[in-house]
C-alpha positions in Angstrom: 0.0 0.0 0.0 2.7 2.1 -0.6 0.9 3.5 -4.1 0.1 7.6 -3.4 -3.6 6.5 -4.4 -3.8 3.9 -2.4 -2.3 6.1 0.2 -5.3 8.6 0.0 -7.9 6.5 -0.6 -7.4 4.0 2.7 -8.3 7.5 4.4 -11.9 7.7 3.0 -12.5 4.2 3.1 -12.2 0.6 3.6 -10.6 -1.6 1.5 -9.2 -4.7 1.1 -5.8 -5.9 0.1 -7.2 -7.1 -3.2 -9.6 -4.5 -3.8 -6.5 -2.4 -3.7 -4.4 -4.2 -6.4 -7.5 -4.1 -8.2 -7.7 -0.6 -8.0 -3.5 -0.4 -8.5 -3.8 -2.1 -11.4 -7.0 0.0 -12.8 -4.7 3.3 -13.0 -2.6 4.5 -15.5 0.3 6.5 -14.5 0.4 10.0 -16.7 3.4 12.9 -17.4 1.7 16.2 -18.2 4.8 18.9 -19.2 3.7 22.5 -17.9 1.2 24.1 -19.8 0.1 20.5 -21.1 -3.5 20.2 -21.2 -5.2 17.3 -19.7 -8.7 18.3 -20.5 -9.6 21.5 -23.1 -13.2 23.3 -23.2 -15.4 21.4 -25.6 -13.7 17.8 -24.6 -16.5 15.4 -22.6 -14.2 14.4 -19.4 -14.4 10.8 -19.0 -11.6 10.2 -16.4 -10.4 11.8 -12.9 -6.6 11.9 -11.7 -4.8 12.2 -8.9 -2.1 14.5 -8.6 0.6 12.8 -7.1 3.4 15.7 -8.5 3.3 19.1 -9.4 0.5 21.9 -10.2 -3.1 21.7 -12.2 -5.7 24.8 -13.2 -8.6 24.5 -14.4 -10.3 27.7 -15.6 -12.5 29.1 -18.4 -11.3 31.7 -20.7 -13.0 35.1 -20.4 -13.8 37.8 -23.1 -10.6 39.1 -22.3 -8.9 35.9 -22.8 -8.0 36.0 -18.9 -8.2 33.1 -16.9 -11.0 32.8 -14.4 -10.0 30.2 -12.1 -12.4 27.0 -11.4 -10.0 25.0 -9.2 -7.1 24.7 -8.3 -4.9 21.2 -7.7 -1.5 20.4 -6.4 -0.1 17.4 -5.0 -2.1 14.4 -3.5 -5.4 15.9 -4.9 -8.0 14.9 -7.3 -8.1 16.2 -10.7 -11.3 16.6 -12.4 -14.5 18.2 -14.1 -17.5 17.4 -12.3 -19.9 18.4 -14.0 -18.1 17.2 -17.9 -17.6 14.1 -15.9 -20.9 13.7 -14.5 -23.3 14.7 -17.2 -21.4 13.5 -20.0 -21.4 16.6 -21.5 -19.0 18.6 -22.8 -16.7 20.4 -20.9 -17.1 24.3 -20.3 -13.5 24.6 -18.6 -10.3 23.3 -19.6 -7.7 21.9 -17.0 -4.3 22.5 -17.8 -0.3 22.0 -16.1 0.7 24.5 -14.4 3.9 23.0 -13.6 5.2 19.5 -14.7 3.2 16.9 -13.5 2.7 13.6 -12.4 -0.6 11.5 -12.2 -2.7 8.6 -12.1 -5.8 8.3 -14.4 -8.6 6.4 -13.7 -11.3 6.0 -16.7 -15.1 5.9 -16.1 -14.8 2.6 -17.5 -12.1 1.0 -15.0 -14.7 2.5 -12.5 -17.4 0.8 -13.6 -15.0 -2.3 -14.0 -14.0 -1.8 -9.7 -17.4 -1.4 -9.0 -18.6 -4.4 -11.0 -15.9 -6.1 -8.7 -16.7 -4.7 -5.6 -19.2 -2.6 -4.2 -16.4 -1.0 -1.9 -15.3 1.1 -4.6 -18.6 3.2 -4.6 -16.6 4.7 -1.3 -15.0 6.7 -4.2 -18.0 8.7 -5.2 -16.8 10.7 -1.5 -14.5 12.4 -4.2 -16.6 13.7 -6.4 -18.6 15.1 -3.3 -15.5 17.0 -1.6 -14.4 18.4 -4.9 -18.4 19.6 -4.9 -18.5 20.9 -1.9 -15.1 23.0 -2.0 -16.2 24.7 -5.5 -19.5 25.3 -4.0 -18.1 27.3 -1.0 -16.8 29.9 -3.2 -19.5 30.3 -4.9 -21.6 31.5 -1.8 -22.1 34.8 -0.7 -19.1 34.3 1.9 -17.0 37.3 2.6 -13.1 37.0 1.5 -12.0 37.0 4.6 -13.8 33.6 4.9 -13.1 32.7 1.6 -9.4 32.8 2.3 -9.8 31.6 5.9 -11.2 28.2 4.2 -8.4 28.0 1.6 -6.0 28.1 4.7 -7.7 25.4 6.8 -8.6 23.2 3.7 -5.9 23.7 1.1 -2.8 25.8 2.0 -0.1 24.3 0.1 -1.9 26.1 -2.8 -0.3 29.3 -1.4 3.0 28.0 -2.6 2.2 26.9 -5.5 0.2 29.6 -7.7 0.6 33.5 -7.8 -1.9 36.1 -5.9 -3.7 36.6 -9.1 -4.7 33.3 -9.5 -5.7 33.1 -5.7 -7.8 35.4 -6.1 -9.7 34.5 -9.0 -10.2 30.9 -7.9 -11.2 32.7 -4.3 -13.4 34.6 -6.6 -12.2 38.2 -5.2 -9.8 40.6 -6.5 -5.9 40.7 -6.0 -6.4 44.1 -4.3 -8.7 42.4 -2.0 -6.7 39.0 -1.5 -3.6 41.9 -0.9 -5.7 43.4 2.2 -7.1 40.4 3.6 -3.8 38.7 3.8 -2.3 42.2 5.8 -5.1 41.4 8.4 -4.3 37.8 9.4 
């Protein structure tokens, strides 16, 4: 059990030995160079990663051609787009290397394949639900000092990795704002 996946996954669930080579076996390692895409706008997402190295974004484009920032991923995360991934539908966002990168795909159809298997592996639909519930948070009427208060309890390492500007759009505030809040705390 010494696979990163593996690793994360014994944390929101139970499994057992061969459930996990099952699962081992299900992934497929993957090497995305900076500024690689893993997913572009208009693509259906039919796979979700996990970021064992390095630095994902996943934004839309706006009229400007600046990014606004959906997520953002760094080591020992998840990687994907929910809704692409849930509703089969084409992808509104694309999700691109932000730095070289490391991961482990896992298809909707090895999925289905693990669940057929075992029931245990529906434990893995608690992904889908934190990724949910993270983007959803910043998309409520919270004030940026909250905001930023539950980047720093939930995902700080993402304060190394990625520039103000970026913070800030994915926190859904301006830099000048992320600027102040930060001088308060």
């Amino acid at each position: 059990m010494n696979h990163p996946v593996t690793r994360f996954l014994t944390k929101t669930g139970r499994y057992s030995k061969d459930e996990i080579d099952l699962l081992e076996k299900a992934l497929v390692p993957v090497e995305l160079p900076k500024e690689m895409y893993l997913l572009k706008a208009g693509d259906i997402s039919s796979s979700f990663y996990f970021l064992e190295k390095g630095a994902i974004i996943q934004f839309r484009l706006n009229e400007d051609s600046d990014k606004h920032v959906i997520e953002l991923n760094g080591p020992d995360s998840w990687v994907l787009n929910y809704k692409s991934f849930s509703s089969r539908e084409p992808s509104e966002y694309s999700i691109q290397a932000y730095e070289d990168c490391i991961l482990y795909e896992l298809t909707m159809d090895a999925i289905h394949q693990l669940i057929a298997q075992s029931q245990a592996f529906l434990q893995m639909g608690s992904i889908l639900s934190t990724t949910t519930t993270r983007l959803n948070f910043f998309d409520t009427n919270a004030s940026a000092d909250e905001k930023y208060h539950f980047l720093l309890s939930h995902q700080p390492e993402l304060l190394q990795l990625f520039p103000q500007k970026l913070i800030a759009s994915y926190l859904k505030i301006t830099p000048e704002t992320l600027s102040r809040v930060r001088s308060r705390i």
